[in-house]
C-alpha positions as CSV (number, residue, x, y, z in Angstrom):
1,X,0.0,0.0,0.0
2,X,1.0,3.4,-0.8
3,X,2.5,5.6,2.0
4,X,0.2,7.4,4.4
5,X,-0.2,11.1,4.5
6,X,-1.5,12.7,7.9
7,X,-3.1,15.4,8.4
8,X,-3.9,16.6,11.6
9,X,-7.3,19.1,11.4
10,X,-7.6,20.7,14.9
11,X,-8.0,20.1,18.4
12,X,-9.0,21.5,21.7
13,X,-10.1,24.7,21.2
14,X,-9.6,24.2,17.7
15,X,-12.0,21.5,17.3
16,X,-13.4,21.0,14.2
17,X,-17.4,21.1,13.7
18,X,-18.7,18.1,11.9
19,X,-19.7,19.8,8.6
20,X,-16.7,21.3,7.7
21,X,-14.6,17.9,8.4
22,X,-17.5,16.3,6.1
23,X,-17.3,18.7,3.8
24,X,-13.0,18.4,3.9
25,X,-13.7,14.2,3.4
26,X,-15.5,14.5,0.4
27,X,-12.6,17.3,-0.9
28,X,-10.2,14.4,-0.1
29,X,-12.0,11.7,-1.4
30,X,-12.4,13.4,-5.3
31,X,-8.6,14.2,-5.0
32,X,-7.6,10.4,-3.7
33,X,-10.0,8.9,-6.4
34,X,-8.4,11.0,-9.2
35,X,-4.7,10.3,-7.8
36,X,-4.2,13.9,-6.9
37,X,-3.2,13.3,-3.1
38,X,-1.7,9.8,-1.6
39,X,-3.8,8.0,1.1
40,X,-4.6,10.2,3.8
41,X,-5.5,9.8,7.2
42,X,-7.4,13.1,8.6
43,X,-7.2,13.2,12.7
44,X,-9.1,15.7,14.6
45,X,-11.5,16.1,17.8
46,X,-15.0,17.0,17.2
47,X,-17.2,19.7,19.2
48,X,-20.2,17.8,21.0
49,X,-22.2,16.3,18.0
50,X,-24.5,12.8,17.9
51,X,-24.0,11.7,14.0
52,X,-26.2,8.8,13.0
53,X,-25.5,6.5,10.3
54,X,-28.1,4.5,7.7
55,X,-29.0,1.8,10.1
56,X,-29.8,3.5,13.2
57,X,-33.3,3.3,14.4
58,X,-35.8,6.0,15.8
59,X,-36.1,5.0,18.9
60,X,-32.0,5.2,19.3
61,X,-31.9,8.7,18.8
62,X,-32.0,11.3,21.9
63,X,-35.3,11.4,23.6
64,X,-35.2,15.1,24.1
65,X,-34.8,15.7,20.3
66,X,-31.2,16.7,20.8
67,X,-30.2,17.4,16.8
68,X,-28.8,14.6,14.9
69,X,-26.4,14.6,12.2
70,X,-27.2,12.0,9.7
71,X,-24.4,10.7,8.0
72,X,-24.2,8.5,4.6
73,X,-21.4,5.9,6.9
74,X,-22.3,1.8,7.9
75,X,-23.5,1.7,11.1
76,X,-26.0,3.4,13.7
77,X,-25.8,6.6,16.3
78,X,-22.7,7.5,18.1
79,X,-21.7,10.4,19.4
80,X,-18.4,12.7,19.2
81,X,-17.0,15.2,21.3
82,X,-14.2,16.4,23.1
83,X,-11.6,13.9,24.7
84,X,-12.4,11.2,21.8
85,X,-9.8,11.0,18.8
86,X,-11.7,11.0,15.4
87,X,-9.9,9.6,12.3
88,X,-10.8,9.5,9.2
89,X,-8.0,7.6,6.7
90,X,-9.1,8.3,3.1
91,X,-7.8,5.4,1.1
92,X,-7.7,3.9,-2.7
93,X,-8.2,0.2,-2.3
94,X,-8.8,-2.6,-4.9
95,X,-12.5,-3.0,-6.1
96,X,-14.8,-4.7,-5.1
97,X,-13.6,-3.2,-1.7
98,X,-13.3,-5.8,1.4
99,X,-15.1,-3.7,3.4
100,X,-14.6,-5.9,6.5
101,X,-10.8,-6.4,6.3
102,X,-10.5,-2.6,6.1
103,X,-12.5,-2.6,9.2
104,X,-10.0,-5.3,11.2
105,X,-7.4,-3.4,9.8
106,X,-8.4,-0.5,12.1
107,X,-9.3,-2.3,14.8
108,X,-6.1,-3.8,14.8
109,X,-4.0,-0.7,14.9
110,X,-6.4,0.8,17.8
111,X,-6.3,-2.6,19.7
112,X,-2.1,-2.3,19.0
113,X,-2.3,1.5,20.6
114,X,-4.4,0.3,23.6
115,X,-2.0,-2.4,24.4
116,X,0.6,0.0,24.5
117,X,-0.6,2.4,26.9
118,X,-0.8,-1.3,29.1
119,X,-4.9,-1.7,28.3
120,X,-6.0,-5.3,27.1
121,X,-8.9,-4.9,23.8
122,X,-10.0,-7.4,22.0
123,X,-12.9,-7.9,19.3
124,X,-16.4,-9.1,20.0
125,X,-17.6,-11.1,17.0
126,X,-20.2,-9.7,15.3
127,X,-19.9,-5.8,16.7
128,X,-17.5,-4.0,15.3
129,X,-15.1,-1.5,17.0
130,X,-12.8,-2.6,19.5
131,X,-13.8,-3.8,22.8
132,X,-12.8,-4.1,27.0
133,X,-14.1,-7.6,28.1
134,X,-16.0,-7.1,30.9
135,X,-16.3,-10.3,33.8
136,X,-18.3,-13.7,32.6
137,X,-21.7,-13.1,33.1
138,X,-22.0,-15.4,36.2
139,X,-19.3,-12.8,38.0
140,X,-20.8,-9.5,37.2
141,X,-23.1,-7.5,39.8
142,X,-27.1,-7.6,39.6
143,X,-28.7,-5.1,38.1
144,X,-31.0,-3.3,40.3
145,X,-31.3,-6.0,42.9
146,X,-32.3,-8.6,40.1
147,X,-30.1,-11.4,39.2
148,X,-28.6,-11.7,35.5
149,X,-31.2,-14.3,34.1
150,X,-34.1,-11.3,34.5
151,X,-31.5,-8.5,33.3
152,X,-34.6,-6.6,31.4
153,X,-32.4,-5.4,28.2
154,X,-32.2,-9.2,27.0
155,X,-35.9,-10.2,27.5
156,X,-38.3,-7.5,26.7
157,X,-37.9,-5.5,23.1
158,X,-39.8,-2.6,24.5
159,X,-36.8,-1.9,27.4
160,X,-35.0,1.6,27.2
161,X,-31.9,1.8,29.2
162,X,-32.3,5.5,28.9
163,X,-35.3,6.1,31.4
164,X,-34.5,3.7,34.1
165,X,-32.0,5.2,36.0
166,X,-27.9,5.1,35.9
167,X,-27.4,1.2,36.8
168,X,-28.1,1.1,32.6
169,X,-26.5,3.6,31.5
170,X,-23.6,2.6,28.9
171,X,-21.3,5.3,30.5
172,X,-21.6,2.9,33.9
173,X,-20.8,-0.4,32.0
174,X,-17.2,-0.6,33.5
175,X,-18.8,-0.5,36.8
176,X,-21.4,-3.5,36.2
177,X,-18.0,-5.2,34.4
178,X,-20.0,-5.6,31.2
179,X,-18.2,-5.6,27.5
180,X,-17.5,-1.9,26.9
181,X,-16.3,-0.4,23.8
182,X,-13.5,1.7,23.4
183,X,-13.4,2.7,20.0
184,X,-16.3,3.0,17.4
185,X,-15.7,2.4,13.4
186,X,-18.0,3.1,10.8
187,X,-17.0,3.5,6.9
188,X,-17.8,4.3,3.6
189,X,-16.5,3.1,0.2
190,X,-17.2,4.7,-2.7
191,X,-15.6,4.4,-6.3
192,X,-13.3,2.0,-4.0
193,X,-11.8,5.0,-2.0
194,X,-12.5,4.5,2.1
195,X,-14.2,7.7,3.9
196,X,-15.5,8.1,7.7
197,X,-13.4,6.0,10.1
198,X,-12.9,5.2,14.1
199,X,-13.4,7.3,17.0
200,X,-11.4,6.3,20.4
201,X,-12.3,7.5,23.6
202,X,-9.4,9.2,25.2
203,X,-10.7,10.8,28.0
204,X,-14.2,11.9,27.1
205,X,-17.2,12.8,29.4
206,X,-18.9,9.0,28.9
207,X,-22.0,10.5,29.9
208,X,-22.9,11.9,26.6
209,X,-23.4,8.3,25.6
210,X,-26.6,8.0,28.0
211,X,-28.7,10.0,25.9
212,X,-28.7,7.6,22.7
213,X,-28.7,3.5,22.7
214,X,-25.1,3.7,21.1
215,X,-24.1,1.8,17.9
216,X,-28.0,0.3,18.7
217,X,-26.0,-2.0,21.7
218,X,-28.2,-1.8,24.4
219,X,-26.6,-4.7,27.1
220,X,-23.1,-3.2,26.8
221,X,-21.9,0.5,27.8
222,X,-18.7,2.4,26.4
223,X,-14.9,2.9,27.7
224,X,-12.6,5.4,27.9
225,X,-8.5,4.8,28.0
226,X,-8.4,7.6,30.9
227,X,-11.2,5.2,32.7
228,X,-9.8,1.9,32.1
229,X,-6.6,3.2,33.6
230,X,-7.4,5.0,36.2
231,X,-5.5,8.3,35.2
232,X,-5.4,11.1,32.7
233,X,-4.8,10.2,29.5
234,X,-4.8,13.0,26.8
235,X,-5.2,13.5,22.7
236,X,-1.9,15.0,22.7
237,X,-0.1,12.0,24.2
238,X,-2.3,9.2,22.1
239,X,-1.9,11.1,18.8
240,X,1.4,9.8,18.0
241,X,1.2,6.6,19.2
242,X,-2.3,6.2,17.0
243,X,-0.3,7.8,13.9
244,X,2.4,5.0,14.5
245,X,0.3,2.2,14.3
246,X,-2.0,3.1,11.6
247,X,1.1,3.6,9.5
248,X,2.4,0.2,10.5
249,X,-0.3,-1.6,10.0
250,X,-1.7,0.3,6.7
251,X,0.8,0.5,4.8
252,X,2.4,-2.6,5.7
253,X,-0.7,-4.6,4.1
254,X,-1.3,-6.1,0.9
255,X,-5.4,-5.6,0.3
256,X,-7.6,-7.8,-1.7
257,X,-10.4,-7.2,-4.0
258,X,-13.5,-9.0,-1.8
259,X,-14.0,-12.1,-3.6
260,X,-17.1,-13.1,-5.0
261,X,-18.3,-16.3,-4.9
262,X,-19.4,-17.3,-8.8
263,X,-22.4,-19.4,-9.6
264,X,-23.0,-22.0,-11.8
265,X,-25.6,-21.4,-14.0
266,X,-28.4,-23.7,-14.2
C-alpha cells in the first residue's frame, strides 16, 4: 500500500465542527480517487455532536430531540465530542472493496495502541469496533437487585436503558464489568476510495453516551482509556502513538479485492 499522509485538522479549542470535516472528506475523497493526493489519514476532535448512520433506528436517537447529524457511513448513532480521537484515513483500495478487512485493519492498529498504553482490547464477534471484556456473566453484579437471568435489556424488546436510572446507562458499563467499547468504526466506500473511520475515547465525558442506545447496543456500555486506567490520559499524548500504528499496519498490508463467490448457471 502506498504511503500514508496525515493530516492533523484541529483540536482543543480548535475542534473542528462536523460539517466542515465532512465537507473536507468529500474534498479528499475526489482528490484520492483522481490520484491527486496519496492515502490520507485526517485526525481531529469534534465539538459535542451525535452523527447517526443509515442503520440507526428512531427509537435510538436522543429522547429530548437533541439534533442529529445523519451521516451516509455503515452503522448506527454514536456520538463525538471532546476527549475522543476522530480519524478519518481516506484510502484507494482494490474493487470490489473488502469492506470488513478494512474494518479489522483499524481495529487492529487501535487494539495495538491500547496495548501499548498497558490496556487489554479485543474484538467481539459480530460488533464491530474494539472492545474491554468485561467479567463472565456469572461474576458481574445484579442489576438493580435482580439477578442476570431477568436483566430486562435481553428479554423485553420494549426496554429503554435511557429512562431507568444510571445502573443502565452505557457510561456505567465498566462499573457493572459488562463488555465496553472503546473505539467505534463506521465507513464508507465509494468508487473503491475508504471515507468516515474510528473514533477512540481518550478521555471523554462517557456521559454523553446516556442519551442515545449507542451503535443500537443496548446490554453493553462504552470505555474510555483515561477510565480503564485509572489516570489522565490525553489527545496530545495518544496522537502519535495512534499515527504509528495506523502507519504500520496500513501501509504494511497487501489488500484484496472481496471475492465473489461465482455461480454456476443452471
Amino acid at each position: 500500500m502506498s504511503e500514508l499522509r496525515f493530516v492533523r485538522m484541529g483540536f482543543g479549542d480548535e475542534a473542528v465542527e462536523y460539517q466542515e470535516a465532512w465537507d473536507e472528506q468529500r474534498r479528499v475523497h475526489a482528490a484520492r480517487f483522481a490520484d491527486e493526493v496519496p492515502d490520507t489519514v485526517l485526525l481531529l476532535e469534534h465539538p459535542p455532536v451525535y452523527t447517526a448512520g443509515r442503520r440507526t433506528a428512531d427509537n435510538e436517537r436522543p429522547l429530548d430531540g437533541t439534533p442529529v447529524i445523519d451521516v451516509d457511513r455503515g452503522g448506527k448513532i454514536t456520538w463525538h465530542g471532546p476527549g475522543q480521537l476522530v480519524g478519518y484515513p481516506i484510502q484507494k483500495l482494490p474493487r470490489p472493496v473488502d469492506v470488513v478487512a478494512h474494518v479489522r485493519r483499524l481495529e487492529e492498529a487501535l487494539i495495538r495502541t491500547c496495548a501499548e498504553f498497558g490496556l487489554e482490547t479485543t474484538r467481539v464477534e459480530g460488533r464491530s469496533g474494539v472492545w474491554v471484556l468485561g467479567d463472565p456473566v456469572e461474576r458481574r453484579p445484579a442489576l438493580g437487585g435482580l439477578a442476570l437471568d431477568f436483566d430486562p435489556r435481553l428479554h423485553d424488546e420494549e426496554f429503554d436503558p435511557r429512562m431507568n436510572g444510571p445502573e443502565y446507562a452505557p457510561s456505567n458499563a465498566g462499573q457493572r464489568r459488562e463488555d465496553r467499547k472503546i473505539a467505534a468504526i463506521g465507513i464508507r466506500v465509494a468508487k473503491g476510495v475508504t471515507m468516515h473511520g474510528f473514533a477512540l475515547n481518550v478521555n471523554p465525558d462517557n456521559k454523553w453516551f446516556d442519551r442515545i442506545i449507542p451503535c443500537g447496543i443496548r446490554d453493553a456500555g462504552v470505555a474510555s482509556l483515561a477510565g480503564e486506567l485509572g489516570r489522565d490520559v490525553t489527545i496530545e499524548e495518544v496522537l502519535p502513538v495512534v499515527e504509528r500504528h495506523l502507519r504500520e499496519v496500513l501501509e504494511n498490508a497487501e489488500p484484496k479485492p472481496r471475492e465473489i463467490e461465482k455461480t454456476s448457471a443452471a
